[in-house]
N, CA, C and O of each residue as an XYZ file, in Angstrom:
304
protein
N      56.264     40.548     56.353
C      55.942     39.765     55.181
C      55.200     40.602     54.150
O      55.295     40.287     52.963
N      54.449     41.672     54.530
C      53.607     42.340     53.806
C      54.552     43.255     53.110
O      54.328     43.541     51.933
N      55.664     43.775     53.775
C      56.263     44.940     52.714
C      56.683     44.493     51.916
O      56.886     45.240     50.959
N      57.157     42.769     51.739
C      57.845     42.300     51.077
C      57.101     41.674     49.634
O      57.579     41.759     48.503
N      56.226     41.240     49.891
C      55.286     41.325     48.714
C      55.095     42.859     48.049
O      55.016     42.984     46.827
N      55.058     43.491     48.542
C      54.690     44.906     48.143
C      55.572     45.055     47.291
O      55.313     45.070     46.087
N      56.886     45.203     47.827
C      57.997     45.434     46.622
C      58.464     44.307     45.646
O      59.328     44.385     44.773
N      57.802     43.396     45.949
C      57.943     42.044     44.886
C      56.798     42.573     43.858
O      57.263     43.038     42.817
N      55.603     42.581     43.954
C      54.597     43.409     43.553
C      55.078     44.708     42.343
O      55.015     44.598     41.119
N      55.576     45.957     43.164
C      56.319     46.945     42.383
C      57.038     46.937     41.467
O      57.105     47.776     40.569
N      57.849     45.671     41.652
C      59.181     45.427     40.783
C      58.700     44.800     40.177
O      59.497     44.631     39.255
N      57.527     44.028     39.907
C      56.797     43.293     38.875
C      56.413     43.813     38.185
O      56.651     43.630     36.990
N      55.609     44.737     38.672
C      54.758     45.946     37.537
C      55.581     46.897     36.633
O      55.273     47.199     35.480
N      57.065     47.484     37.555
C      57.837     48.200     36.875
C      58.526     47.388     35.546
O      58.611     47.954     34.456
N      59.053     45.868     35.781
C      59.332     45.216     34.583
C      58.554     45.180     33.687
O      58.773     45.717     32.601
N      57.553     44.573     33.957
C      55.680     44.514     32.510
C      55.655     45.891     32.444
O      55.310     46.112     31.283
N      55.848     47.166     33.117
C      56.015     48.194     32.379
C      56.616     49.058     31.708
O      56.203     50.145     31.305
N      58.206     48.277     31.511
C      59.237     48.507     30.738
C      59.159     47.651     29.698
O      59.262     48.186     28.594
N      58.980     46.276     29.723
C      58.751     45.289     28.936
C      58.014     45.976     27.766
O      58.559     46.364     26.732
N      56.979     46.053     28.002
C      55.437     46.578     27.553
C      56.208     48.104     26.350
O      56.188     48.041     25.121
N      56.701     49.109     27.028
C      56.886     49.759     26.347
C      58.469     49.698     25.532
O      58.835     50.820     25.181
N      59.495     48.511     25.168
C      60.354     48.363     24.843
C      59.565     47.550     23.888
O      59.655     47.895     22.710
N      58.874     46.622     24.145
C      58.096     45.933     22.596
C      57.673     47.264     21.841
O      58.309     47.593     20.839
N      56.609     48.042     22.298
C      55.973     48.938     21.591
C      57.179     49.543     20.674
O      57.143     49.277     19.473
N      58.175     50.289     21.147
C      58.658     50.876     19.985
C      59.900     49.778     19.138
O      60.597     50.082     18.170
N      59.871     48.754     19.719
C      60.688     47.124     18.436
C      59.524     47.825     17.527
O      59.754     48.591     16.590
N      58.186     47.406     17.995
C      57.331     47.462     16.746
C      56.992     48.961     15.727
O      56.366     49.082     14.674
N      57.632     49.846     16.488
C      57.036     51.000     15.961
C      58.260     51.242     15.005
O      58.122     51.747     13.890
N      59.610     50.797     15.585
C      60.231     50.988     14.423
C      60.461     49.791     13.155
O      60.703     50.067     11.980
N      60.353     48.772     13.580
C      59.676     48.077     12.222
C      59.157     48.971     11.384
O      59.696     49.437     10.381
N      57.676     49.296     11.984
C      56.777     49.789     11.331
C      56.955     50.748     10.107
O      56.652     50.750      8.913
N      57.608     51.575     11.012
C      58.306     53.140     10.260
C      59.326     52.291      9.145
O      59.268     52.154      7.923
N      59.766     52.065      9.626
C      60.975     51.209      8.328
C      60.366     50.357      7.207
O      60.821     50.442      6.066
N      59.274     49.476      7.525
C      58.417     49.298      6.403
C      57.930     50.571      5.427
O      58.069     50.683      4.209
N      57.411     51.344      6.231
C      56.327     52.395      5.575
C      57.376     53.283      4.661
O      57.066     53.750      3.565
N      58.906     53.472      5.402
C      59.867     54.367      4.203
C      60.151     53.625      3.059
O      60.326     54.193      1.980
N      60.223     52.260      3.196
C      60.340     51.343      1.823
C      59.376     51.549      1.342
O      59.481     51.756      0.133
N      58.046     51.614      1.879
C      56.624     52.011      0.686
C      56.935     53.209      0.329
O      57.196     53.446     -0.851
N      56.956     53.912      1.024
C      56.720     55.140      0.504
C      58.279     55.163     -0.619
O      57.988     55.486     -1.771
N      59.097     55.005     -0.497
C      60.646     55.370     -1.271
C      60.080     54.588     -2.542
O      60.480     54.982     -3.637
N      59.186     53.516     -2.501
C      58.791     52.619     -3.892
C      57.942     53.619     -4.707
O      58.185     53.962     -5.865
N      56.810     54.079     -3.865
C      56.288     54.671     -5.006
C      56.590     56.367     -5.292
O      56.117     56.951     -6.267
N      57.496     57.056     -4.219
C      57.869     58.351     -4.597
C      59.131     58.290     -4.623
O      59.592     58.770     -3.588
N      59.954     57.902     -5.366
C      61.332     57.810     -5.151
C      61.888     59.278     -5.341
O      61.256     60.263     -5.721
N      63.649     59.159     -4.872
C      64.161     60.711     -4.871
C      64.153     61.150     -6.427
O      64.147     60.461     -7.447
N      64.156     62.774     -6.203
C      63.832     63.388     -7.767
C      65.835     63.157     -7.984
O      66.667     63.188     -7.077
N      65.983     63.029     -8.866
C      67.491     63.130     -9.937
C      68.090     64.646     -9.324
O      67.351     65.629     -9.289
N      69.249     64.687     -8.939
C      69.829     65.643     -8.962
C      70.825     66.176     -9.726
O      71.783     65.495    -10.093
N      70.615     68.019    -10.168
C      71.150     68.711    -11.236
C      72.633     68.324    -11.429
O      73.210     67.866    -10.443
N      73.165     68.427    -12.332
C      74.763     67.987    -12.690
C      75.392     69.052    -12.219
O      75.180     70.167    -12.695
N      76.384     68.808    -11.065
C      76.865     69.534    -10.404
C      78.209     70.058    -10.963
O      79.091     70.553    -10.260
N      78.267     69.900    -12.272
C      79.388     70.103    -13.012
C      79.452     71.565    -13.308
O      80.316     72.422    -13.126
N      77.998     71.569    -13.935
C      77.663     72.750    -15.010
C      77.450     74.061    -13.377
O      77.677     75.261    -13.534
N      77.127     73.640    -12.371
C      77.542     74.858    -11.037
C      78.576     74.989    -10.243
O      78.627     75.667     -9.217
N      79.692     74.116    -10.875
C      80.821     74.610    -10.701
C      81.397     75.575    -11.885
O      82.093     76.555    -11.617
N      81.183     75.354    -12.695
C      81.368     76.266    -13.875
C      80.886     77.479    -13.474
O      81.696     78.400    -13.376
N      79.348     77.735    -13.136
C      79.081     79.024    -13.070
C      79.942     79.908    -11.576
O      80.336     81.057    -11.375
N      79.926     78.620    -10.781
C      80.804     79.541     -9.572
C      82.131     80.051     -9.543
O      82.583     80.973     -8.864
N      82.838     79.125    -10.601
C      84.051     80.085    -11.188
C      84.125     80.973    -12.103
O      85.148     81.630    -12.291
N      82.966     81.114    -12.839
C      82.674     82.530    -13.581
C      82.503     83.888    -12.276
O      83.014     84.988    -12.064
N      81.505     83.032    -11.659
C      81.051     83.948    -10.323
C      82.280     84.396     -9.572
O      82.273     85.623     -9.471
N      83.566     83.712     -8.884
C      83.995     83.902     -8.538
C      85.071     85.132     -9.489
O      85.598     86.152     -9.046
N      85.116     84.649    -10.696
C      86.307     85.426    -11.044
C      85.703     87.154    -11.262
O      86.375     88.183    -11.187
N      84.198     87.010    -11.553
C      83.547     88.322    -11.498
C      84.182     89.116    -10.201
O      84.957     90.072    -10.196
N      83.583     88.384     -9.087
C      83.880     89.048     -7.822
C      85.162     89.323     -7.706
O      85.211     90.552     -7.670
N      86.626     88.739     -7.597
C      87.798     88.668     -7.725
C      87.983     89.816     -8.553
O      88.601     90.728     -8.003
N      87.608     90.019     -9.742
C      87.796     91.573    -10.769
C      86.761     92.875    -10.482
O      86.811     93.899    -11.163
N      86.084     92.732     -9.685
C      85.205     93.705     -9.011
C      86.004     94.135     -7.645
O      86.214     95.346     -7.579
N      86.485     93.356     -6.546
C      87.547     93.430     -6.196
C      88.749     94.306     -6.267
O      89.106     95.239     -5.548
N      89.396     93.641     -7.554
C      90.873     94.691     -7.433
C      90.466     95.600     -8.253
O      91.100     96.620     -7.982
N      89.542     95.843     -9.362
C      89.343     97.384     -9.732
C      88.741     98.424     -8.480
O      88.590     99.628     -8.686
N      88.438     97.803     -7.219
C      88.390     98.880     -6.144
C      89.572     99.453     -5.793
O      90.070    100.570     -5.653
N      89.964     97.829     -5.663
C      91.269     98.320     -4.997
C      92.460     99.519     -5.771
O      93.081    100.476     -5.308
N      92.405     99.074     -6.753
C      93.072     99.992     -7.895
C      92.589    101.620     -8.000
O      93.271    102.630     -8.176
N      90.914    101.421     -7.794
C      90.910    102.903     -7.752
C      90.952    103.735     -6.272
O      90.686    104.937     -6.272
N      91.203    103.231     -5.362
C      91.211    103.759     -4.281
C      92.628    103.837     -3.795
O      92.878    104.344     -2.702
């Protein structure tokens, strides 16, 4: 009778101690998910550069490299 409480016992404690720590992080991620809405309210993301005007320069860039390129090739 005694072992049997024992492991009735164990398996009690192991649930309230899964229980216990499956609430904790429900609440912790609430938490965090509140605090990124504060925080995103008062620092919101900075604007990002127009990605137009660096495609432009990377096909300047590229065609540099491309003519740096075959004038090797040409002189070698």
């Amino acid at each position: 009778m005694e072992e049997v409480n024992l492991i009735f016992e164990a398996t009690k404690f192991a649930i309230l101690g899964m229980g216990t720590v499956f609430i904790f992080l429900l609440i912790m991620v609430y938490v965090l998910n509140i605090q990124a809405k504060i925080v995103g309210k008062f620092f919101p993301d900075k604007k990002k550069e127009e990605p137009t005007k660096q495609i432009k320069d990377d096909k300047k860039i590229v065609a540099v490299i491309t003519g740096a390129i075959m004038a090797y090739k040409r002189g070698n």
